[in-house]
N, C-alpha and C positions, 0 to 999 in steps of 0.2 A: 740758511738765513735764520737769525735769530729774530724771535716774536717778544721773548720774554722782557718785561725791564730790566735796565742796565743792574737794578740795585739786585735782583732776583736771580743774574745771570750771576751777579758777583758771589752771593751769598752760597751757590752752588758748587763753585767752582771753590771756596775756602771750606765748603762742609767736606766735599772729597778728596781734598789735598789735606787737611788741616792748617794750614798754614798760607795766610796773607802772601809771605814772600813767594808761596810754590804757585798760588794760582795769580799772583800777578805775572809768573814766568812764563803758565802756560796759557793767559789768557794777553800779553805782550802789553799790560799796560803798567803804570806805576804803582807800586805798592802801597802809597799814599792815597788814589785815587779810590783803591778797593776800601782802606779802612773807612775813610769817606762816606763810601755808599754805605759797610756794614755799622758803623756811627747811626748813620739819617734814619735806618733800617730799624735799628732798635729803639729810636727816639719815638720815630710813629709808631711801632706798638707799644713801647712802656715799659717793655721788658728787653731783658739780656737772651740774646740768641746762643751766642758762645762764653763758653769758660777759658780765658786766656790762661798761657803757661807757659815758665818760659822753653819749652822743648815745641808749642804750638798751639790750638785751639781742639776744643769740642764743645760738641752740641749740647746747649743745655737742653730741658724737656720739652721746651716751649722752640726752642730752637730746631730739635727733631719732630714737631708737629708740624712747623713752615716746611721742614724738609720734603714732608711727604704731600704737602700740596704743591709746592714748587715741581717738582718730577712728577707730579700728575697732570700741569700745568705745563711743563716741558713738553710731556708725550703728548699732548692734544696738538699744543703749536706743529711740533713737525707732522702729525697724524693731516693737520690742517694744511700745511702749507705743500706737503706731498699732492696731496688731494686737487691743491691748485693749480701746482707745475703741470700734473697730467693729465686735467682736463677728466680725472674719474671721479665718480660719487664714492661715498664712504663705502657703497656695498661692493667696492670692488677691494678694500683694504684686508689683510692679513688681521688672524685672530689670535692673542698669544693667550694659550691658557695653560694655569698651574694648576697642579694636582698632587695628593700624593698616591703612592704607589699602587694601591687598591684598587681606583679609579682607571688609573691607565692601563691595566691589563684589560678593560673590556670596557667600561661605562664607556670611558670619553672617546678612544678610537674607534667605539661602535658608531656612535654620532657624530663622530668627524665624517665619517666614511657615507653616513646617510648625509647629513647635509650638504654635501660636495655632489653628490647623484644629483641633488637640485640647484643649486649654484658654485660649478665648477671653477669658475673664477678666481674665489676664495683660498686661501690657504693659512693654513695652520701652523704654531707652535704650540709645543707641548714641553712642558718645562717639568717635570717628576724630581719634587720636593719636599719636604720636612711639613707636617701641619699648619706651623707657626710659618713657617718663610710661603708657604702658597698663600695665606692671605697678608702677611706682608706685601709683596709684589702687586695683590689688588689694591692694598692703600698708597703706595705709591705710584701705581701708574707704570708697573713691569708685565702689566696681567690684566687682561680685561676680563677675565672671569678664571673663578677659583675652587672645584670641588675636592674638598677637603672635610677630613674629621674635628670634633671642637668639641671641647667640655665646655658648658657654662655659657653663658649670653657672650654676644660680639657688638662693639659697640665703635669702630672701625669702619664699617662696612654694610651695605645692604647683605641683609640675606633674604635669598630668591625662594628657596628652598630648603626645610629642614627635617627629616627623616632619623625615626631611632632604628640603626642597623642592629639587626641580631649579631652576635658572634657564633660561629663555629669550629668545632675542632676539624682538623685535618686528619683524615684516620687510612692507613694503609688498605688496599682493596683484602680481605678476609680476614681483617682484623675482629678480635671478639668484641668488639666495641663498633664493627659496621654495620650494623643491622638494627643498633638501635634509635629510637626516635630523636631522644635527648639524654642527654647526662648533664651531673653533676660536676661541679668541681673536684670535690674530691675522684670522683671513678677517673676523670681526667690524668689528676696527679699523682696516681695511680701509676704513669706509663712517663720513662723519660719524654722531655719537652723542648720543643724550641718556642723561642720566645723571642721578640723585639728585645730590643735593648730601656732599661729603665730611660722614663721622661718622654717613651710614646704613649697615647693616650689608650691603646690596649693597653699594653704591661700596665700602666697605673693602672687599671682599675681591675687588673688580672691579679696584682699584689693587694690591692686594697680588700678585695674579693678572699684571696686565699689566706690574709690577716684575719678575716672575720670568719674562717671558720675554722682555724688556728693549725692552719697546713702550712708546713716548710717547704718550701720548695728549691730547689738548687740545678734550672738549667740546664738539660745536655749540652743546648747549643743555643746561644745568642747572635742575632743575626738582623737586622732589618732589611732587608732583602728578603722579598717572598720565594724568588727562584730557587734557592738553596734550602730553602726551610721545605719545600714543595721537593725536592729531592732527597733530602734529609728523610722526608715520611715515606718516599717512593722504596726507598733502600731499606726499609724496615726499621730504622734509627729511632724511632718513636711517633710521636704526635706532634701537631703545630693548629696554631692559631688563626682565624682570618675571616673577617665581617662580612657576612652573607647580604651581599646587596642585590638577590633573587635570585642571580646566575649559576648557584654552584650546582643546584640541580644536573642544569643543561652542563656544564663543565667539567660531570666528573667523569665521563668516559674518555674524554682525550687528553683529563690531567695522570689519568691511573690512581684515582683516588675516591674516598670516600668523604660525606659531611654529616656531621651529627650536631645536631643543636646543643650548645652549652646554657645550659638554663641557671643563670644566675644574675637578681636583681641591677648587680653595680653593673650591669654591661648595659643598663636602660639609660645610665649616664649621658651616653656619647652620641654626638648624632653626625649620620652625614650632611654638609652644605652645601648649596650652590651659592656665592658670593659674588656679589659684583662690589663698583668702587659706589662711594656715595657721594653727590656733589659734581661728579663729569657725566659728560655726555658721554655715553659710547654709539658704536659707530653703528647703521643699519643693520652690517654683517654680525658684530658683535651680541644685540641686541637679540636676534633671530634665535642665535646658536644655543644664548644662554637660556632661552624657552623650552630650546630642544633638549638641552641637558636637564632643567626640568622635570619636564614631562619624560624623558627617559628611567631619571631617578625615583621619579613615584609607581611607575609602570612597575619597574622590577619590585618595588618593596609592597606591591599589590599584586603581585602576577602570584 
């Protein structure tokens, strides 16, 4: 059952096809009736939503800002009308949450796993994504909550939560460099390295870093996948990178590994979040969780 308006449903359905003809096809009505509504559509806000072509349509800026409240406004209607059919309260609904990769090896499946011990009901999605696409998915309404890393203010989105994670090297157990407290860059670059790939927010500020204190660096192995890079230092291959969000303590006897602080200013840059959407209601269950990841995230960056 559709909640949405007809002009809202239409506008949807032309953003992900691009094309009037394709979503009059798969929405069965006439192709006249769609331009109709995406006409009326743009007359009441004053602006142009799409950029006509003749191969199709895209969204203009103003048109991909309607997008992300319409699919946020999508997901509440069926969030809503599920709710109705079954006769359950929101705290019995599914919680979808994005993250990237750091997170989901211990923060968020730690706190899945507590909050289910008190309402088992609940169930989870976990979606392990790119920075940029985990609070994507919270401004549109794919993700009710988002722990992720971020340079620079967010203006998308509540943030719940915001923590400057240290970064650490990944050091082989009796490496001449495990027993120390911190190092430097340089003592780092010192030793081959894996690294994320450029345009994650380590590597930037691991290049901007080793810019400013005029070290070359070249890579042994680029990877964003932590499991490999976590194998790569197990096998003796060198060092690797990875944001100490209080656990590596407790972590490094069952990873076969060691953690040293990397002390250097541009790594103050980066913080971890907890984001929710701004502007929807989320759901009891959702509401609960994202306290719990919270107060999880400050925990560890105090413990």
């Amino acid at each position: 059952m559709q909640l949405l308006p007809v002009n809202l449903a239409y506008f949807l359905e032309v953003a992900r096809t691009g094309s009037v003809t394709e979503a009059a096809h798969a929405l069965n009505v006439a192709p006249s009736a769609i331009s109709r509504q995406i006409a009326k559509l743009e007359s009441g806000i004053g602006v142009p939503l799409f950029a006509r072509h003749p191969r199709g349509m895209t969204l203009t800026e103003a048109g991909s800002r309607l997008l992300a409240h319409a699919r946020r406004t999508e997901t509440e209607s069926t969030t809503l009308v599920e709710e109705l059919r079954t006769g359950r309260g929101a705290e019995a609904r599914s919680v979808a949450v994005a993250c990237s990769e750091g997170f989901a090896r211990r923060l968020v499946p730690r706190a899945i796993a507590g909050f289910r011990r008190e309402h088992p009901d609940v169930a989870f999605r976990v979606d392990v994504v790119a920075r940029q696409e985990a609070t994507r998915r919270v401004v549109e309404g794919l993700a009710d909550v988002a722990v992720t890393y971020t340079m620079g203010p967010q203006h998308d989105v509540r943030v719940e939560c915001a923590v400057v994670v240290p970064v650490a090297a990944i050091v082989p157990l009796g490496h001449e460099l495990a027993g120390r407290d911190r190092i430097g860059l340089a003592d780092l670059c010192a030793y081959p390295l894996a690294l994320a790939s450029p345009g994650t927010s380590q590597r930037e500020l691991f290049d901007i870093g080793a810019q400013l204190e005029g070290i070359t660096v070249r890579p042994a192995l680029v990877c964003d996948s932590l499991a490999p890079q976590y194998e790569f230092v197990r096998a003796g291959g060198g060092l690797a990178l990875v944001g100490d969000l209080g656990d590596t303590e407790q972590s490094a006897a069952t990873e076969g590994v060691t953690y040293v602080h990397v002390d250097h200013p541009v790594f103050r840059q980066r913080e971890a979040q907890v984001q929710t959407a701004t502007g929807r209601r989320p759901s009891w269950s959702a509401t609960q969780f994202t306290e719990l990841l919270v107060a999880s995230l400050r925990r560890d960056r105090t413990a």
